[in-house]
MIPA-537104 format. One record per residue (C-alpha): y, z, x. Coordinates in steps of 0.001 Angstrom, whole numbers, plus 500000, padded with zeros to 6 digits. Example, Ala and Ser with C-alpha at 12.3 -4.5 7.8 and 13.67 -1.06 7.14 Angstrom:
% MIPA-537104
+--------+--------+--------+
:     c2 :     c3 :     c1 :
+--------+--------+--------+
: 495500 : 507800 : 512300 :
: 498940 : 507140 : 513670 :
+--------+--------+--------+
//
This chain:
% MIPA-537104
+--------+--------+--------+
:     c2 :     c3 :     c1 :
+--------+--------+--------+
: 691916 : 249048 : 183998 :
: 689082 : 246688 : 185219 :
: 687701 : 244118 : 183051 :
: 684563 : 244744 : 182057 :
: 681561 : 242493 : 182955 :
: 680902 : 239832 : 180347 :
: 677433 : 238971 : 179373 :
: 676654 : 235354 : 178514 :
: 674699 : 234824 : 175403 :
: 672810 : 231398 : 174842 :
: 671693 : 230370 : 171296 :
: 669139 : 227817 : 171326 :
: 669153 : 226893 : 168122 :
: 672521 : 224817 : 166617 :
: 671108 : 225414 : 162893 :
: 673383 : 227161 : 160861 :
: 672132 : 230988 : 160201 :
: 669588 : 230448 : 162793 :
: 667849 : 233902 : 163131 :
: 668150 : 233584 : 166921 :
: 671606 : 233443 : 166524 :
: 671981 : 236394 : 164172 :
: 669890 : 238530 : 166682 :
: 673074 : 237244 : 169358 :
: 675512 : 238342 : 167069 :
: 673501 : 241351 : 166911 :
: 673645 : 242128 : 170472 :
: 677277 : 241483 : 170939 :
: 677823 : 243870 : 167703 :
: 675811 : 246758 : 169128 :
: 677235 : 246335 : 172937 :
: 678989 : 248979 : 174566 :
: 682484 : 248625 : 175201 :
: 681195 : 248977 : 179067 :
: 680541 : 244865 : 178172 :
: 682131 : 241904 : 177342 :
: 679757 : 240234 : 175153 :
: 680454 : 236274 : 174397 :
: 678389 : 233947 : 172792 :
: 678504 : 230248 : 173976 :
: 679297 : 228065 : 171655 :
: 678703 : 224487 : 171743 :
: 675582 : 223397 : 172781 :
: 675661 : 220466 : 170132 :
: 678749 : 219618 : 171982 :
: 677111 : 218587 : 175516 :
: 677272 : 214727 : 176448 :
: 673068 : 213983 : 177163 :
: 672185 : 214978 : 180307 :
: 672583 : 212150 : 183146 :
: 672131 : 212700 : 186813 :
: 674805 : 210111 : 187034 :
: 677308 : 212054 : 185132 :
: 676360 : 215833 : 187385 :
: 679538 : 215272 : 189354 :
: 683039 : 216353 : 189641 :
: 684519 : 215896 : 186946 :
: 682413 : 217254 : 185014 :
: 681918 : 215894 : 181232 :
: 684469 : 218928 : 179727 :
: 682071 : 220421 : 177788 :
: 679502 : 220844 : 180699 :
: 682381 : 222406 : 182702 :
: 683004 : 224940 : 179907 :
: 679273 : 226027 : 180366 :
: 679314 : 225973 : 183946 :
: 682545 : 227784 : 184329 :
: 680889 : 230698 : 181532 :
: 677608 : 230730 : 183213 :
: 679838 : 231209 : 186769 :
: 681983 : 234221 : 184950 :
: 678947 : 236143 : 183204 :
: 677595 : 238997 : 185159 :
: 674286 : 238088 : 183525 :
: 672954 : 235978 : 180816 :
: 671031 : 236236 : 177690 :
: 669443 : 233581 : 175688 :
: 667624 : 233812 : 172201 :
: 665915 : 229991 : 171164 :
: 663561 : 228913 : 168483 :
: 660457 : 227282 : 169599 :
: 660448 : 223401 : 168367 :
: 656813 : 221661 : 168567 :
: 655265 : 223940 : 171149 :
: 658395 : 223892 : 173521 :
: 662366 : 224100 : 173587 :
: 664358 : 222527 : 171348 :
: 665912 : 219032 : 172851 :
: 669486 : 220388 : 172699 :
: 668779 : 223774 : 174062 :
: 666936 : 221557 : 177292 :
: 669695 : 219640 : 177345 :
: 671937 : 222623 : 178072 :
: 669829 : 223930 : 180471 :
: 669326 : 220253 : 181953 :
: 673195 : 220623 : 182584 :
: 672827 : 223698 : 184562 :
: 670089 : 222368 : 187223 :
: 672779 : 220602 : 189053 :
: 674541 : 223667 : 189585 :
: 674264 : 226767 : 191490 :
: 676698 : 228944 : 188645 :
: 673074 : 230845 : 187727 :
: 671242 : 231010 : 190804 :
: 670514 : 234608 : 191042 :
: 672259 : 235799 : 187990 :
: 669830 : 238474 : 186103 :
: 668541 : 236278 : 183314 :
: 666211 : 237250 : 180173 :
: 665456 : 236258 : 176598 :
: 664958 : 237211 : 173385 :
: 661951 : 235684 : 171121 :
: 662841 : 236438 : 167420 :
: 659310 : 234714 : 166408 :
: 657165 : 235432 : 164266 :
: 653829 : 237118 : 165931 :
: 651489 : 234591 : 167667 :
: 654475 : 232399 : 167579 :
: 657240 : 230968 : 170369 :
: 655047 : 231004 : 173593 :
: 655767 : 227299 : 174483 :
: 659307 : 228176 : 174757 :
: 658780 : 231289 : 176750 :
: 656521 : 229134 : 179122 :
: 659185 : 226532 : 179297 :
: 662138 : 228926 : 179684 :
: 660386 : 230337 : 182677 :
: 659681 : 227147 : 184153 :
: 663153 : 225700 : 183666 :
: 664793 : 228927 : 184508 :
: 662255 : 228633 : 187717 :
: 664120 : 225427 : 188486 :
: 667935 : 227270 : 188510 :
: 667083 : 230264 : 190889 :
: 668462 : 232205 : 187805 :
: 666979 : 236314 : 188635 :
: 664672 : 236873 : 185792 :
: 665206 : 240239 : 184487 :
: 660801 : 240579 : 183299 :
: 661712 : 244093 : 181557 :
: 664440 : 242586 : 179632 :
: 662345 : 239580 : 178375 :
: 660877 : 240826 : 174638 :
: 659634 : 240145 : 171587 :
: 661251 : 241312 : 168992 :
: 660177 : 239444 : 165481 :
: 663569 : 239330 : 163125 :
: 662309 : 237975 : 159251 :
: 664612 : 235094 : 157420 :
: 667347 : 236315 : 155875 :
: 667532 : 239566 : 157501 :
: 671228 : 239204 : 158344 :
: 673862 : 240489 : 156432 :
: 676997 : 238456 : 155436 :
: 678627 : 238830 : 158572 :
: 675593 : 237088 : 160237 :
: 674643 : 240115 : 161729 :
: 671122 : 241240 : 161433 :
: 671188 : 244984 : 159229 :
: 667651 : 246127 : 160509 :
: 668268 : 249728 : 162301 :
: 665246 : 249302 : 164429 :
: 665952 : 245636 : 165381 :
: 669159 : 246045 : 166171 :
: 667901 : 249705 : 168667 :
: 665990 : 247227 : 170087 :
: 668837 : 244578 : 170909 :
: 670770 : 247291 : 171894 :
: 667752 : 248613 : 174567 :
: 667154 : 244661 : 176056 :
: 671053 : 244794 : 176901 :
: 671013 : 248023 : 178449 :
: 667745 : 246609 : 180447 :
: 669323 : 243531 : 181404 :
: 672685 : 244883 : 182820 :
: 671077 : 248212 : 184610 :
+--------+--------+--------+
//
């Protein structure tokens, strides 16, 4: 039996119950067993980003990410929005990935858990930065989908039936 195509899931946010990580767990709990569903972990891990250091060997951590990014048939990210932009740790992951060529062309997209009128800057960055990679953004699959605090159950999952037909939907987008 083949293995099935794993989709890459990106938190931007290291805080602990982070909604944009609950709407992640979210995704990987309502994904079809057509998937393999992972979520990175370790941003807060990655060295700061150095072009001197963007050589073989890679710092361990940055070959982790590069070697997931490389495996993923496509990749899904979900970050908070920090003073009109990215949060510096989230950058710095996706600082790491410039260098490389593991998501040129992979179908990309993101979720923004934000409150209305809220997390532009970090839509406008992600699609700059993203710009940068050559990752494939997937423009269907790229939504708005507002989750309130403390919406997740114990499990860290988010319990909204609507919310979580809508994580199911962006999935389905992304890997059709």
């Amino acid at each position: 039996m083949p293995t099935p195509p794993m989709i890459l899931l990106l938190s931007g946010s290291v805080r602990s119950g982070s909604s944009n990580e609950a709407a992640l767990r979210t995704v990987r709990a309502v994904a079809p067993d057509r998937l393999r569903v992972v979520l990175h972990e370790g941003p807060a891990e990655l060295p700061h980003f150095n072009p001197d250091d963007d050589h073989d060997p890679l710092p361990p951590a940055v070959a982790r990410l590069r070697a997931a990014i490389d495996e993923a048939a496509a990749v899904l990210i979900c970050t908070p929005e920090y003073a009109g932009t990215l949060p510096g740790a989230f950058k710095n992951l996706l600082d790491w990935t410039v260098g490389g060529t593991e998501i040129c062309d992979k179908p990309t997209a993101w979720i923004n858990v934000a409150a209305p009128g809220r997390g532009h800057g970090a839509e406008a960055t992600l699609r700059t930065v993203l710009g940068y990679t050559g990752a494939r953004i997937v423009e269907p699959a790229c939504v708005r989908i507002p989750v309130a605090p403390g919406t997740a159950g114990p499990d860290g999952v988010l319990t909204d039936v609507g919310v979580r037909e809508r994580l199911a939907e962006v999935l389905d987008t992304l890997t059709a």
